[in-house]
TIDREN-842438 format. One line per 3 residues: number of its first residue (from 1); their letters; for each residue x, y, z of N, C-alpha, C. Coordinates in nm, 3 decimals, always signed. Example, Ala and Ser with C-alpha at 12.3 -4.5 7.8 and 13.67 -1.06 7.14 Angstrom:
2
1 = as = +1.319 -0.569 +0.780 +1.230 -0.450 +0.780 +1.320 -0.330 +0.780; +1.285 -0.225 +0.708 +1.367 -0.106 +0.714 +1.290 +0.003 +0.787
This chain:
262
1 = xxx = +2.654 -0.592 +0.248 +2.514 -0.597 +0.206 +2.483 -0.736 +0.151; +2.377 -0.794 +0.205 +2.326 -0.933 +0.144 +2.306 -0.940 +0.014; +2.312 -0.993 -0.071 +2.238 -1.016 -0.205 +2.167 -1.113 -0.205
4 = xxx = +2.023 -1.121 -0.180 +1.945 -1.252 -0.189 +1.954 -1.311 -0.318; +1.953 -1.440 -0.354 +1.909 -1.526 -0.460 +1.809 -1.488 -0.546; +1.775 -1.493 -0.655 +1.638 -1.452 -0.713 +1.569 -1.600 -0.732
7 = xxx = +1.431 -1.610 -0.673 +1.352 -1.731 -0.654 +1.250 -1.702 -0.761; +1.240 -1.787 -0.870 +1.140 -1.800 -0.955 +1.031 -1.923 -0.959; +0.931 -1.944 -0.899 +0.812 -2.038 -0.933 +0.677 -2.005 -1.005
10 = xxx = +0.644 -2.119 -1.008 +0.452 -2.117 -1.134 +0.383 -2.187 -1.032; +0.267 -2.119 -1.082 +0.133 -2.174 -0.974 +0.009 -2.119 -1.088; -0.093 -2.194 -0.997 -0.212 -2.210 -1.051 -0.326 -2.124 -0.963
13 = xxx = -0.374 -2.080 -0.981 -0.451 -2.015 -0.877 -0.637 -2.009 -0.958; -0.744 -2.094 -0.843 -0.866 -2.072 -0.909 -0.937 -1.945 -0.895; -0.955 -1.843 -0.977 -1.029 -1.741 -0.943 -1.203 -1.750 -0.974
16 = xxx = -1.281 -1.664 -0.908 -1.419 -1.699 -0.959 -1.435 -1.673 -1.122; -1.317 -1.556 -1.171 -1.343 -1.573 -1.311 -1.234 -1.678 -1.394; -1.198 -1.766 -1.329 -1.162 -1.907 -1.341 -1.018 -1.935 -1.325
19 = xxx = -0.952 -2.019 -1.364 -0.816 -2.049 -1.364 -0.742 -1.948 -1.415; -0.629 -1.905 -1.294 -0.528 -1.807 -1.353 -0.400 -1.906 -1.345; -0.333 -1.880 -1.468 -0.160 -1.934 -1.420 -0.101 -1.810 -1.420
22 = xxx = +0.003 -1.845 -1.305 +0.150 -1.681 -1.280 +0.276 -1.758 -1.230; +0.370 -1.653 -1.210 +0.460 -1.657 -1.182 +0.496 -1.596 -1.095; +0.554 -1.593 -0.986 +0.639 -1.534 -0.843 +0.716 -1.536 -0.869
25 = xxx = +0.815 -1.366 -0.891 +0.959 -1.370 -0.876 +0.968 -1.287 -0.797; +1.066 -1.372 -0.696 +1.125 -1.267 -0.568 +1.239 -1.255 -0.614; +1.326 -1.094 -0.568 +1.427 -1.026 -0.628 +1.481 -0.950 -0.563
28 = xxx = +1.562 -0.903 -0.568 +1.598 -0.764 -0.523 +1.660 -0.702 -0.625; +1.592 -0.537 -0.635 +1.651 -0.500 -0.785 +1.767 -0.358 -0.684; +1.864 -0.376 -0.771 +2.007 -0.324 -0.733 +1.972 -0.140 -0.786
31 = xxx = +2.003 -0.077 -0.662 +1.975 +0.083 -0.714 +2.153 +0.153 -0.695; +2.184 +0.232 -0.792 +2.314 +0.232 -0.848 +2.349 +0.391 -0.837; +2.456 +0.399 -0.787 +2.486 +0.513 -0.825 +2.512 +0.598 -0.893
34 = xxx = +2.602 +0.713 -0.937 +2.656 +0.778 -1.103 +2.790 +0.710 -1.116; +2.864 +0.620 -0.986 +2.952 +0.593 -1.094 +2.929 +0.419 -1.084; +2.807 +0.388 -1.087 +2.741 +0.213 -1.107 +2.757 +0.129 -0.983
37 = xxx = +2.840 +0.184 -0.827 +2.848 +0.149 -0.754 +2.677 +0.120 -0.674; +2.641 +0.041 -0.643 +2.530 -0.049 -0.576 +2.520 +0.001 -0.435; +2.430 +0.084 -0.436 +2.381 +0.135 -0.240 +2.282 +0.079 -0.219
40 = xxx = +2.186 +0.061 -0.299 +2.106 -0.011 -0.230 +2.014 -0.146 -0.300; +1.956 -0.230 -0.264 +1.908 -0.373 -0.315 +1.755 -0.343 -0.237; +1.645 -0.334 -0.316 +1.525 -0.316 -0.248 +1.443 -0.452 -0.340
43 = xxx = +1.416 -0.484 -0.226 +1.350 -0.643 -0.279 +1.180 -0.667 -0.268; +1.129 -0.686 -0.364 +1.037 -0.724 -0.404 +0.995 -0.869 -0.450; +0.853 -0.843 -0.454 +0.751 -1.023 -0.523 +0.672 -0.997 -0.614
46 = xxx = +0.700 -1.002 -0.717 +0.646 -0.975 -0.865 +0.603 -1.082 -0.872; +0.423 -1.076 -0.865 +0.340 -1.162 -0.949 +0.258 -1.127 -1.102; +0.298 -1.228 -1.209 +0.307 -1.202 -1.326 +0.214 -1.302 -1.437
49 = xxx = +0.120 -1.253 -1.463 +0.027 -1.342 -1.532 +0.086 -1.430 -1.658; +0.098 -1.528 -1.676 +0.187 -1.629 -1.759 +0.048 -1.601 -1.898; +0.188 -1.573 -2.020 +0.091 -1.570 -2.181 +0.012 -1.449 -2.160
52 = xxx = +0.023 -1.339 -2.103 -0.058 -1.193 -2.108 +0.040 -1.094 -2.129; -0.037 -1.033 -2.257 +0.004 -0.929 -2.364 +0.166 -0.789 -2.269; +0.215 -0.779 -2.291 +0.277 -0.693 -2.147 +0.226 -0.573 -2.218
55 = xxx = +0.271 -0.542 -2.338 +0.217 -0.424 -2.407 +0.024 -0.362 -2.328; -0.019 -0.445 -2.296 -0.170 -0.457 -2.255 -0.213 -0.457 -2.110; -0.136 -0.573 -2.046 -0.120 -0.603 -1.937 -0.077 -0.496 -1.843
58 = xxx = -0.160 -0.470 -1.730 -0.111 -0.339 -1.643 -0.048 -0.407 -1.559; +0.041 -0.314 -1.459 +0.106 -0.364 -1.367 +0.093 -0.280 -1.270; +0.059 -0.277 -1.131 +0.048 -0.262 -1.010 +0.214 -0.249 -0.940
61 = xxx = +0.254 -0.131 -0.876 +0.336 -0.113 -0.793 +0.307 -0.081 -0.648; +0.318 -0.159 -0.535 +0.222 -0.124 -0.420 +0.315 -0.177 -0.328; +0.277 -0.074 -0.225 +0.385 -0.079 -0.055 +0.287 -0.040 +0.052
64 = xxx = +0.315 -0.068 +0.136 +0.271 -0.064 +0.312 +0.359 +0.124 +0.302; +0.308 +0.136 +0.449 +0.359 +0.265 +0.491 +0.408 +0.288 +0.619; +0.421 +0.347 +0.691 +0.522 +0.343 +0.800 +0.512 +0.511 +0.826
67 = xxx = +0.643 +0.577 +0.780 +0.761 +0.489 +0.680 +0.814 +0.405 +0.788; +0.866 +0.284 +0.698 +0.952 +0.238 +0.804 +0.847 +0.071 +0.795; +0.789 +0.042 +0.708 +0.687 -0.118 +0.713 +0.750 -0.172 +0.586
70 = xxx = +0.802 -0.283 +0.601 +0.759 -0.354 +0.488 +0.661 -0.379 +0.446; +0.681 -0.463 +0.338 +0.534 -0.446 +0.240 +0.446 -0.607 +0.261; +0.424 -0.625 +0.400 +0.384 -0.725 +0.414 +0.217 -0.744 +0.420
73 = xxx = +0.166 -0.650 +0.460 +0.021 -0.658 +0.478 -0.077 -0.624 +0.366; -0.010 -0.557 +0.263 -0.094 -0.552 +0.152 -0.061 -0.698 +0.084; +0.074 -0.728 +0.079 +0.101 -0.867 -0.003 +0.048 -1.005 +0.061
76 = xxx = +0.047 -1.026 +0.167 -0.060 -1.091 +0.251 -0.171 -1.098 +0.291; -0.192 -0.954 +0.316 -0.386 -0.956 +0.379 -0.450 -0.890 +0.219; -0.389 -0.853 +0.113 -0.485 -0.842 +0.064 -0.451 -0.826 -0.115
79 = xxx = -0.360 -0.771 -0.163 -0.312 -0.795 -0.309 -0.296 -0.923 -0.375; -0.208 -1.012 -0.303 -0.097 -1.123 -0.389 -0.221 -1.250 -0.328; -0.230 -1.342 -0.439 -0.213 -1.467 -0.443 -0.285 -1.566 -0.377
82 = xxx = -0.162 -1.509 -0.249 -0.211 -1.597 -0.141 -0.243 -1.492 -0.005; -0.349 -1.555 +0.112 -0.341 -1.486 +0.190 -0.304 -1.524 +0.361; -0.296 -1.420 +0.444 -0.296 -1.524 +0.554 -0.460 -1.522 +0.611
85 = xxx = -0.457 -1.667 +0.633 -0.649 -1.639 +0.680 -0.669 -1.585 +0.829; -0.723 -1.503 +0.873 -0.822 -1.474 +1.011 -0.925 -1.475 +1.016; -0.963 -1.483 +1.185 -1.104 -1.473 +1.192 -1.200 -1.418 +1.194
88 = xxx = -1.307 -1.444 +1.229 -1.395 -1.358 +1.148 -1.426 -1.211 +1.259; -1.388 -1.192 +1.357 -1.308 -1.102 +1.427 -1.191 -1.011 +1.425; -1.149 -1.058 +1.335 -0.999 -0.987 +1.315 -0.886 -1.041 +1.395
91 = xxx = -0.909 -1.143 +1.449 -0.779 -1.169 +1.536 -0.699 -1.319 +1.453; -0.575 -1.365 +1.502 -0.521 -1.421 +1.383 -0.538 -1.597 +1.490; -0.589 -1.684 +1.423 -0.611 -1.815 +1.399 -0.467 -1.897 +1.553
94 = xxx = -0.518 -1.977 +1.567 -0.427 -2.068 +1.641 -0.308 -2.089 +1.570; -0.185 -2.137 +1.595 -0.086 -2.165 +1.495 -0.107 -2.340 +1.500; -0.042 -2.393 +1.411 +0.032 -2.319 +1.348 -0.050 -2.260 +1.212
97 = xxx = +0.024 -2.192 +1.137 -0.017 -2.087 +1.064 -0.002 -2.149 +0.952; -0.056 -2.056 +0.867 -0.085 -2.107 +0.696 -0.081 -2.009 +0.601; -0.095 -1.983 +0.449 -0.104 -1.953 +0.380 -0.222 -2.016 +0.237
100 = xxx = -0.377 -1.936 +0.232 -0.414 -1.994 +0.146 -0.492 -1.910 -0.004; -0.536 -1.977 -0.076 -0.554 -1.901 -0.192 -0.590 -1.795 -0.163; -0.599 -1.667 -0.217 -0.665 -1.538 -0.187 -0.760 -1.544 -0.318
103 = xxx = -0.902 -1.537 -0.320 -0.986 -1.515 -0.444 -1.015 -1.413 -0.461; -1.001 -1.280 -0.386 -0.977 -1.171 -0.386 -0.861 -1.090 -0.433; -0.714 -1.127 -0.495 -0.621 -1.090 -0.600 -0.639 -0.994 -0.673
106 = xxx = -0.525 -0.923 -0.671 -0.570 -0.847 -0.771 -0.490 -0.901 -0.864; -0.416 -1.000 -0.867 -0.377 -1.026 -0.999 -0.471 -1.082 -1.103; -0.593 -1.056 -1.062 -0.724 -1.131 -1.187 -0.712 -1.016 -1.266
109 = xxx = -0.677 -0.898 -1.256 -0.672 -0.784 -1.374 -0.523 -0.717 -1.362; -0.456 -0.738 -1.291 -0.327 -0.631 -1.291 -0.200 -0.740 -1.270; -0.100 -0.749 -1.323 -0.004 -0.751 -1.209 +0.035 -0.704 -1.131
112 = xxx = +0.094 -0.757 -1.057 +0.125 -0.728 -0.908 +0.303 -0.681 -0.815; +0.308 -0.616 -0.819 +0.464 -0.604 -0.779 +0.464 -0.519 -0.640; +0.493 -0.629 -0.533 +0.471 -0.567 -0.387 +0.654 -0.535 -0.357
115 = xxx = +0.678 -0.442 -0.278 +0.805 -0.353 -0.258 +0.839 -0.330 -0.088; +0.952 -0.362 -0.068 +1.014 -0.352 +0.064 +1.060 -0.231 +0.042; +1.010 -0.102 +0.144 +1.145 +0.029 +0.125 +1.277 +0.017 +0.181
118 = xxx = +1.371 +0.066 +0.129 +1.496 +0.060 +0.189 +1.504 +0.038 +0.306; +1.569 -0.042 +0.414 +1.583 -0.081 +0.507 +1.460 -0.126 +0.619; +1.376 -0.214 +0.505 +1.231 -0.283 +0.605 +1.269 -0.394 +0.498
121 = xxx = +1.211 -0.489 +0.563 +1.202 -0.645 +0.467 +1.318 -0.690 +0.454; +1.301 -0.718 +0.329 +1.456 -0.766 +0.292 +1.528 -0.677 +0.192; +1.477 -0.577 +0.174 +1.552 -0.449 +0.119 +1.705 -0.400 +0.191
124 = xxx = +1.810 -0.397 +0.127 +1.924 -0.380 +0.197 +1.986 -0.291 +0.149; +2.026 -0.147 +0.229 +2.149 -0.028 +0.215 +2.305 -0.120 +0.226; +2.340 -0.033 +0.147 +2.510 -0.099 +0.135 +2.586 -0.080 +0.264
127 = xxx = +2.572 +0.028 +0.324 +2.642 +0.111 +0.381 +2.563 +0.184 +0.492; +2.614 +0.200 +0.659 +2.534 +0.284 +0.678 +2.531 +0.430 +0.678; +2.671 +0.480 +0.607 +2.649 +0.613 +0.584 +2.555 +0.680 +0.522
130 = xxx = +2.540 +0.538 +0.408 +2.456 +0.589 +0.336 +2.296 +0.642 +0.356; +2.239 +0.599 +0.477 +2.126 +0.596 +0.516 +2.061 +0.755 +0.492; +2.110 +0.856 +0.516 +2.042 +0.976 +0.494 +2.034 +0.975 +0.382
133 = xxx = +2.086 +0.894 +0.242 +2.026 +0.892 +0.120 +1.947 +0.791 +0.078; +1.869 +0.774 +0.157 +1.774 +0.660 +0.147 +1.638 +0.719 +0.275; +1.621 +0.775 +0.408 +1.580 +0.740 +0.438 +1.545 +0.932 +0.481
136 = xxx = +1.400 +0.982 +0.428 +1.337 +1.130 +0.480 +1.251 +1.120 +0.308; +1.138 +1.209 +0.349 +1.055 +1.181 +0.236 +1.112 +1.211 +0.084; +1.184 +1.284 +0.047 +1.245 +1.289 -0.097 +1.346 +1.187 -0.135
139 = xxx = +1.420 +1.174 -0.050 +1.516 +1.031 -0.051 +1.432 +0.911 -0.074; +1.294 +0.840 +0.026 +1.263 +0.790 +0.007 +1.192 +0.783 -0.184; +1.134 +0.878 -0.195 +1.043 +0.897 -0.317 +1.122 +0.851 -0.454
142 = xxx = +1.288 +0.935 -0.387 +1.373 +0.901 -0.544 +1.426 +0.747 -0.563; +1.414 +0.676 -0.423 +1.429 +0.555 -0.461 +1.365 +0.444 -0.501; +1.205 +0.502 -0.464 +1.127 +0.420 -0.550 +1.085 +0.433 -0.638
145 = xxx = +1.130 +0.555 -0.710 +1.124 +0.620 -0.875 +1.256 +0.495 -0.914; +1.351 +0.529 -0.880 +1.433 +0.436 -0.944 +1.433 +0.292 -0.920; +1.397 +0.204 -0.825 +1.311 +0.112 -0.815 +1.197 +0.081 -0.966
148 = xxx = +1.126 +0.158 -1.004 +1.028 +0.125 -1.107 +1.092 +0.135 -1.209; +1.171 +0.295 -1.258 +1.257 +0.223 -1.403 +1.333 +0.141 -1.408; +1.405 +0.058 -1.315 +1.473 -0.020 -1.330 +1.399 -0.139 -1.357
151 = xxx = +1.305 -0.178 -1.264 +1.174 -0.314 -1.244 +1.187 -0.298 -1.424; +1.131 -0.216 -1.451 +1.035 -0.183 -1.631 +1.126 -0.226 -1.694; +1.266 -0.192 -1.663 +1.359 -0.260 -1.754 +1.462 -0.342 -1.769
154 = xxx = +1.432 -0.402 -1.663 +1.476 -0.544 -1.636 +1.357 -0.658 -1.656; +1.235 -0.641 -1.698 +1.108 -0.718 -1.714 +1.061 -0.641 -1.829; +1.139 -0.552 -1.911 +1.056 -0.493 -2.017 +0.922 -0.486 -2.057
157 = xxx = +0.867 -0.388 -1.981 +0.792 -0.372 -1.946 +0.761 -0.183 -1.990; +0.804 -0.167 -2.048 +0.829 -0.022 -2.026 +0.675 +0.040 -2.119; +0.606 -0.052 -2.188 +0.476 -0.051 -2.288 +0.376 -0.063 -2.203
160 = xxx = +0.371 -0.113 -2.092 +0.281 -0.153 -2.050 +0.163 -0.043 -1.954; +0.054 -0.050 -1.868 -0.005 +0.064 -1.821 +0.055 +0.061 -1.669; +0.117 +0.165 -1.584 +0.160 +0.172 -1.461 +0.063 +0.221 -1.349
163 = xxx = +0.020 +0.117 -1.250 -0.043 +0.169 -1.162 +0.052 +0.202 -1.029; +0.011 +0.273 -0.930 +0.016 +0.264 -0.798 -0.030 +0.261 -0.720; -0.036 +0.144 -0.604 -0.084 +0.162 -0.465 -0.013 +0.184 -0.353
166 = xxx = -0.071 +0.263 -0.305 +0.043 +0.279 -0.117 -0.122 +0.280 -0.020; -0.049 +0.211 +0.074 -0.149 +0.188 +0.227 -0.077 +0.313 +0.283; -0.154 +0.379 +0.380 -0.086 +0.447 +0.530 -0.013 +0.553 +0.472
169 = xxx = +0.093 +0.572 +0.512 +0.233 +0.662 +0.484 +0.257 +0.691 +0.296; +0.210 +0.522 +0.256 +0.169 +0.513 +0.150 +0.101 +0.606 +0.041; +0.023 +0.665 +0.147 -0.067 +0.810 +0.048 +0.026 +0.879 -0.007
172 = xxx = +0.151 +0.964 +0.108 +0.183 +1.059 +0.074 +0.290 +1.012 -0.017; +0.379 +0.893 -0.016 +0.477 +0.818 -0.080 +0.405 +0.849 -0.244; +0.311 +0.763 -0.235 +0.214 +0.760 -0.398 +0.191 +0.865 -0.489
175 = xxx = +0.230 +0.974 -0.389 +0.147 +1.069 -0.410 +0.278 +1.147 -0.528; +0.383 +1.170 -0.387 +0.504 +1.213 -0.470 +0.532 +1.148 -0.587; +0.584 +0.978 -0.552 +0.618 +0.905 -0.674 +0.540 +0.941 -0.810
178 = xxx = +0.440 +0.947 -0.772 +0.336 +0.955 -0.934 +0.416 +1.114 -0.970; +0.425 +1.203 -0.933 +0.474 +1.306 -0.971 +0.651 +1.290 -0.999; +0.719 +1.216 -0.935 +0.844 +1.180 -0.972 +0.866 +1.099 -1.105
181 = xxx = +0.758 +1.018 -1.094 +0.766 +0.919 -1.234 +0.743 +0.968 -1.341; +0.676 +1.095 -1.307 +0.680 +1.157 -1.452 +0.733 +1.260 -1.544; +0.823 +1.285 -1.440 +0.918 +1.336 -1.442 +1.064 +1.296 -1.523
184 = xxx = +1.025 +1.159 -1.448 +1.111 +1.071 -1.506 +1.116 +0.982 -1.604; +0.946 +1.047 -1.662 +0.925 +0.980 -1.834 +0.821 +0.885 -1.784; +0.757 +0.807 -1.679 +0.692 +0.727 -1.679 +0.537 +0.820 -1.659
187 = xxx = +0.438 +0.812 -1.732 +0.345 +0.822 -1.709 +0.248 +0.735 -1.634; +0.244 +0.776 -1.555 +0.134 +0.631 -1.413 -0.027 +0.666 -1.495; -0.080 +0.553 -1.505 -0.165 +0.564 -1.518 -0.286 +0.569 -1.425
190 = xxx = -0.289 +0.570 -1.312 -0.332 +0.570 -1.115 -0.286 +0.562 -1.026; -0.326 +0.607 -0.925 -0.274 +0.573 -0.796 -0.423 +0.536 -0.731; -0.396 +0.406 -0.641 -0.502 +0.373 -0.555 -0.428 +0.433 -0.410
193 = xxx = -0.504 +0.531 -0.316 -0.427 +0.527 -0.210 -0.537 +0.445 -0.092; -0.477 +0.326 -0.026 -0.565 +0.222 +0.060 -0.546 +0.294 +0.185; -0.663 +0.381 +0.232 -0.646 +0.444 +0.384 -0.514 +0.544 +0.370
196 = xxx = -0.503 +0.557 +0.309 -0.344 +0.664 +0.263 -0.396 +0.803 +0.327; -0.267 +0.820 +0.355 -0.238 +0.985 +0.441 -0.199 +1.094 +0.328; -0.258 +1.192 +0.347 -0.219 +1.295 +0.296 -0.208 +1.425 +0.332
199 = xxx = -0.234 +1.416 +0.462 -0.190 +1.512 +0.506 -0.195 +1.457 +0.701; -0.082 +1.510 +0.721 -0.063 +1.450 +0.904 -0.148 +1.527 +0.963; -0.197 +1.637 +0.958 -0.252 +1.688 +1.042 -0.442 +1.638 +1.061
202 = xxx = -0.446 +1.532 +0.945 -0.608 +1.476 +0.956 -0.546 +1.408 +1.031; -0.429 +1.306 +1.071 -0.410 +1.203 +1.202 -0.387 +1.246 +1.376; -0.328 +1.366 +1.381 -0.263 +1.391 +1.492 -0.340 +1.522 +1.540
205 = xxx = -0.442 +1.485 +1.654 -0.494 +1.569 +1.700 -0.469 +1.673 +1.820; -0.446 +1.788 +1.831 -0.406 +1.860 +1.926 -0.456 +1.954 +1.937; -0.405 +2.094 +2.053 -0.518 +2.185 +2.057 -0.457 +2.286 +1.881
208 = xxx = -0.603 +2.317 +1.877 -0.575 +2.373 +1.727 -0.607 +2.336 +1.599; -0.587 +2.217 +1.635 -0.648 +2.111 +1.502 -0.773 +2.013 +1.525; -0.888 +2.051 +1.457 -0.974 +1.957 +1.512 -1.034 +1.852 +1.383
211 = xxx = -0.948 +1.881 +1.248 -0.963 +1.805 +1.163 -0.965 +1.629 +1.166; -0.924 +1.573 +1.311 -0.877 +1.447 +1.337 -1.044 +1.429 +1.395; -1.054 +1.474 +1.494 -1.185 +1.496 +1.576 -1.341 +1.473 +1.481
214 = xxx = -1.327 +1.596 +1.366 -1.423 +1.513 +1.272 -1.428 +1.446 +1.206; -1.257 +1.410 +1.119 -1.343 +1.334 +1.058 -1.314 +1.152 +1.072; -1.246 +1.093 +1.215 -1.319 +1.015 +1.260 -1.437 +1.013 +1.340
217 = xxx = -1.468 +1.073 +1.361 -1.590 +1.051 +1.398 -1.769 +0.989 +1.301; -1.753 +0.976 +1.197 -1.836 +0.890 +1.182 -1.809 +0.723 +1.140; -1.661 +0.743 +1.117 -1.579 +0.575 +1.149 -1.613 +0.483 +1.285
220 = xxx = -1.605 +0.588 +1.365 -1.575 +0.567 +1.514 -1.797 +0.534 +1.507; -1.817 +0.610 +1.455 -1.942 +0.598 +1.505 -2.025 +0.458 +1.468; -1.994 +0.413 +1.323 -1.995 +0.252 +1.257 -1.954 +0.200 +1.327
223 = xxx = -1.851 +0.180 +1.366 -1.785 +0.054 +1.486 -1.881 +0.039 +1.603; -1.876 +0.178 +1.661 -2.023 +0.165 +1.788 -2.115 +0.069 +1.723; -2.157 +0.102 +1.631 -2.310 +0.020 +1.610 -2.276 -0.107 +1.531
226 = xxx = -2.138 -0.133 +1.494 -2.154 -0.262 +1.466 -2.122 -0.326 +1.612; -2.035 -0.303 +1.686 -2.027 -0.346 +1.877 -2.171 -0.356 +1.936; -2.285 -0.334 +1.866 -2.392 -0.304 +1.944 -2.402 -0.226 +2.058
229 = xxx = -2.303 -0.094 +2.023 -2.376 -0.034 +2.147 -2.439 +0.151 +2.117; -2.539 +0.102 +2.032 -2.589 +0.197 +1.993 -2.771 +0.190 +2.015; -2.763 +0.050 +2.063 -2.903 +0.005 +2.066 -2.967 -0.029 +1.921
232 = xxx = -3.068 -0.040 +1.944 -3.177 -0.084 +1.792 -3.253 +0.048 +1.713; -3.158 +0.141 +1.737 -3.201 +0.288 +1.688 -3.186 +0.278 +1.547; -3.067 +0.255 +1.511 -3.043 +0.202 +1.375 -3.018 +0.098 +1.306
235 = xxx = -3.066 +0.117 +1.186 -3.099 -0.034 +1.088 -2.955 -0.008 +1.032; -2.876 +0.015 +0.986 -2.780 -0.005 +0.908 -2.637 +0.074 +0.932; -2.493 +0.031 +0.891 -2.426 +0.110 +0.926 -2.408 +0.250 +0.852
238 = xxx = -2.506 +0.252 +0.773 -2.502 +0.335 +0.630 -2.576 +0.505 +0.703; -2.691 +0.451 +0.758 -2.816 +0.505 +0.824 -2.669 +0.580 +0.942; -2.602 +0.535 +1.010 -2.537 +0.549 +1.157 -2.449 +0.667 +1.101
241 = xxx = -2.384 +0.641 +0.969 -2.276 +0.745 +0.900 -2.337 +0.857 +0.861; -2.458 +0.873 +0.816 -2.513 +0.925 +0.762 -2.553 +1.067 +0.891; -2.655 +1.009 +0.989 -2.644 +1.110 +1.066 -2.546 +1.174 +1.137
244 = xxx = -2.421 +1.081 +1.166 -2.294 +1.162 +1.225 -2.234 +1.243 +1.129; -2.241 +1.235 +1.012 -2.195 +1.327 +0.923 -2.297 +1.462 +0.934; -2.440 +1.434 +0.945 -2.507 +1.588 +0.941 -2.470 +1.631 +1.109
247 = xxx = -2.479 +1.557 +1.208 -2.462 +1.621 +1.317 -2.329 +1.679 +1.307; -2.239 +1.642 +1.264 -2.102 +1.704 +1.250 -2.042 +1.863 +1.179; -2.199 +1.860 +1.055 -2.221 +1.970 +1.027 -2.263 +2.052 +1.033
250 = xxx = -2.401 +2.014 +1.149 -2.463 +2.152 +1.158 -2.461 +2.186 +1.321; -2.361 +2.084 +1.395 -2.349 +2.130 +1.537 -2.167 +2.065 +1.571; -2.152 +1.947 +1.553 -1.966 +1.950 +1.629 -1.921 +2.026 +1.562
253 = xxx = -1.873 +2.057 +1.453 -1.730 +2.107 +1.381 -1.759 +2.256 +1.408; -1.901 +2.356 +1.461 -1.899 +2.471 +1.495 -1.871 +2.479 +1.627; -1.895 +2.421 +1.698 -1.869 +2.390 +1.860 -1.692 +2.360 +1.866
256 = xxx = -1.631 +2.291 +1.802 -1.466 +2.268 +1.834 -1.476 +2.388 +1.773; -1.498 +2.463 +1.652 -1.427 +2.569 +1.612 -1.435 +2.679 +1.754; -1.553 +2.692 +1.769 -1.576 +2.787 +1.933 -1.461 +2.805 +2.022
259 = xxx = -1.415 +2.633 +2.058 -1.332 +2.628 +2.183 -1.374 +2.650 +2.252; -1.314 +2.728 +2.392 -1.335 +2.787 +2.508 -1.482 +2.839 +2.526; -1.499 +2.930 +2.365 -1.626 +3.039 +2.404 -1.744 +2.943 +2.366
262 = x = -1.743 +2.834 +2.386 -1.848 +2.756 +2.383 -1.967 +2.796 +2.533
């Protein structure tokens, strides 16, 4: 198993509510067994507001979802620091590539601590026997319970207010952890879930389930009219959601329930 280096730097970052100074520490914090033997190293980028109260100061715990993603797209496209820029399309820039301020941070109120799960990033299992204890949703959950008491007390931190975010897969991850952590004495004080899942059967549509069917459908229906192809019927994407949500209620979602005897 690798042991990365731990990289500590300071930076300056201008926010609109003005100059922030922090700190970046990349790490990997060591998860241990009962008899102290090391299975696994899950590595993280703790950004940390320099001269703020910790007792006061909240801290943010947040991952991508998968399972199976590192935690690159929240710590890049949209939490930490810095970001990667695209266009105003969504597609990603000529190379070569860059990294630039993000004024959108959430480190202007929280710190920030973005998380690789076991075997994505640079998170590393000792062993690969070990992998079925690391990798199915309770395995996963207990290791990022132990992941956070350890973070808290190796950065003493243990005063401070605990948030969570999970993207994607993330929902249901967040979901458990907050209930594991408190279990385990940590009281979370939130969970943000970003597009988070909570249940598979709103994603995966088949015969039987038509919960996927409604409720993209007024997502699906915004995109139409921002593509322009809805015509000049509607002024806003607000106006576009609005009626696919009543049509959904008082005619699709009785019609899929029908089926056949439609």
């Amino acid at each position: 198993m690798i042991e990365i280096p731990t990289s500590i730097t300071h930076h300056t970052i201008d926010l609109p509510s003005g100059a922030l100074t922090y700190t970046a520490n990349a790490s990997q914090v060591p998860l241990k067994n009962e008899t102290g033997e090391v299975e696994c190293r899950m590595f993280c980028v703790s950004y940390l507001k320099d001269d703020a109260p910790a007792h006061t100061r909240p801290v943010t715990f947040a991952f991508n979802g998968g399972p199976g993603s590192a935690t690159l797209w929240l710590h890049m496209g949209a939490l930490g620091p810095k970001r990667a820029p695209m266009n105003d399309d969504g597609t990603l820039p000529n190379p070569p590539y860059q990294a630039v301020d993000n004024k959108d941070t959430w480190l202007d109120f929280t710190d920030v601590v973005v998380i690789d799960a076991p075997g994505t990033g640079f998170s590393r299992i000792a062993r690969p026997d070990l992998a079925t204890k690391y990798f199915g949703v309770q395995p996963d959950i207990a290791a990022f319970t132990n992941f956070v008491k350890n973070w808290l007390t190796i950065h003493h931190r243990w005063s401070s207010p605990v948030f969570i975010a999970g993207e994607s897969y993330g929902g249901i991850r967040g979901s458990g952890l907050s209930a594991s952590l408190f279990r385990a004495g940590i009281a979370v004080n939130g969970f943000v879930s970003i597009s988070g899942t909570s249940n598979f059967m709103t994603l995966d549509g088949m015969r039987g389930n038509d919960y996927p069917y409604i409720g993209f459908f007024p997502s699906m229906a915004a995109c139409a009219w921002y593509h322009h192809k809805l015509g000049s019927r509607f002024s806003s994407a607000q106006t576009v959601v609005k009626e696919a949500q009543d049509w959904i209620d008082k005619e699709y979602a009785g019609a899929l329930q029908r089926g056949e005897d439609v």
